[in-house]
C-alpha positions in Angstrom: 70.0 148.4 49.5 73.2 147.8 51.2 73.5 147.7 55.1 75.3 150.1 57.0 77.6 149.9 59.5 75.0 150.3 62.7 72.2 148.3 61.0 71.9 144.6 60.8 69.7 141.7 61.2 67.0 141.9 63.5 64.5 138.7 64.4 60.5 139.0 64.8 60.2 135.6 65.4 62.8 133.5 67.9 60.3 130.3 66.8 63.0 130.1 63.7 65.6 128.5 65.7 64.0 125.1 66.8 62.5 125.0 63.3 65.9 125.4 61.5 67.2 122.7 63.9 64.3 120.3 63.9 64.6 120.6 59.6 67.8 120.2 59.8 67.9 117.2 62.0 65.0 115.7 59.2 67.0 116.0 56.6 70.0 114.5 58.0 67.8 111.5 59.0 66.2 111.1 55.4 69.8 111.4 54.0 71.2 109.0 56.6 68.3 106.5 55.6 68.9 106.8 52.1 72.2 105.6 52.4 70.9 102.5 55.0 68.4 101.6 51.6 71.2 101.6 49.8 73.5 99.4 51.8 70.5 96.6 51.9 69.8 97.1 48.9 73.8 96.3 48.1 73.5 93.1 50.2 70.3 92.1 49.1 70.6 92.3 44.9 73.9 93.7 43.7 75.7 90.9 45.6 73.7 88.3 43.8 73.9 90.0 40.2 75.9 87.9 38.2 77.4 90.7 36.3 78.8 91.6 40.1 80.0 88.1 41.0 81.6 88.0 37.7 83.5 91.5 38.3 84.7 90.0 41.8 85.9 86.8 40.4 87.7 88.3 37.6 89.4 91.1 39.1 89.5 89.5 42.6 88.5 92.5 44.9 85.4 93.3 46.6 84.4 96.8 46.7 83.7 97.2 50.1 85.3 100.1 50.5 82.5 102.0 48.2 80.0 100.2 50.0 81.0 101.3 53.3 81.6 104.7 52.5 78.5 104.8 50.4 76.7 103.6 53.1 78.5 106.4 55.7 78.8 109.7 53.7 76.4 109.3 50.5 75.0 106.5 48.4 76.1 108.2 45.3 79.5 107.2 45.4 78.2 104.2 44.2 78.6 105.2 41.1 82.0 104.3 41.3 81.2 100.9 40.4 80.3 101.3 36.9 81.7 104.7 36.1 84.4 103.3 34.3 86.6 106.0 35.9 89.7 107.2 34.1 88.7 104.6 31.4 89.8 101.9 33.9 87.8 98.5 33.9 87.9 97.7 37.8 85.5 100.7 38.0 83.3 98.7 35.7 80.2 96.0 36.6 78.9 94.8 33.9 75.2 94.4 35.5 73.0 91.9 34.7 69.6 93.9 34.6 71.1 97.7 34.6 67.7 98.9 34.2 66.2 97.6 37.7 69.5 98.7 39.3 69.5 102.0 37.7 65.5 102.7 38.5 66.3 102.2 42.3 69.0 104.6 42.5 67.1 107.2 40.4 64.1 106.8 42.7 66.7 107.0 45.8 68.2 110.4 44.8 64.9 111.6 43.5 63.7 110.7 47.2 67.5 111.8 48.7 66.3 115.2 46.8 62.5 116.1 47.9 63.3 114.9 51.2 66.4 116.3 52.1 66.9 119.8 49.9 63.6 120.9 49.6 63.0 121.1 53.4 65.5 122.6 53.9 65.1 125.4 51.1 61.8 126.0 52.6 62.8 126.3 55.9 65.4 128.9 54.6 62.6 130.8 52.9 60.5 131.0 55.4 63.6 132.8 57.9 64.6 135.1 55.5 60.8 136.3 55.7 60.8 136.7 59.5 63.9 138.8 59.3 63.7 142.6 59.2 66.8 144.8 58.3 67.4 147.8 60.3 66.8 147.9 64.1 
């Protein structure tokens, strides 16, 4: 049913608005502490895999610049470090124990997920149920 021009939106509930903001707010956090795990994470283990030190030393540059925007914006663009992007072997680290490296990410976005999205999702859910159309 489409709307017309003199109907709209109306709210039952104004309690929607801290909610939204307060979810909101939570799932920034969660997403702003994923990327923190990350970073110590980075300076705790992938600085001392020797797959890692071996990447520096050969092609003498430190991907900070991953790190720190990893650590700003989102931890996935970690992935950068062994994506072999474009084919090109500085976006390469042979890891030492992939596995471990690989589990800890996985369990970070799984986390980064149910913590972040599904709040919000349900939040979104639960406003489009306290909204009426017409007036």
């Amino acid at each position: 049913m489409l709307l017309s021009a003199g109907e709209g939106l109306t709210s039952v509930a104004d309690s929607i608005v801290p909610l939204v903001f307060y979810g909101t707010a939570f799932s920034l956090f969660v997403k702003f502490l994923c990327n923190f795990f990350f970073c110590i994470f980075f300076l705790c283990v992938l600085r001392s895999d020797a797959g890692y030190q071996e990447f520096v030393q050969t092609h003498k540059c430190h991907p900070w610049s991953v790190v720190i925007f990893s650590t700003l914006f989102s931890f996935k663009l970690h992935k950068f470090l062994y994506s072999r992007f474009m084919g090109l072997d500085r976006f390469y680290i042979p890891f030492e124990n992939p596995e471990r490296i690989h589990n800890f990410f996985n369990c970070l976005t799984t986390l980064n997920i149910i913590l972040s999205l599904v709040p919000v999702i349900l939040i979104d859910v639960y406003g489009l149920s306290k909204y009426n159309y017409g007036s």
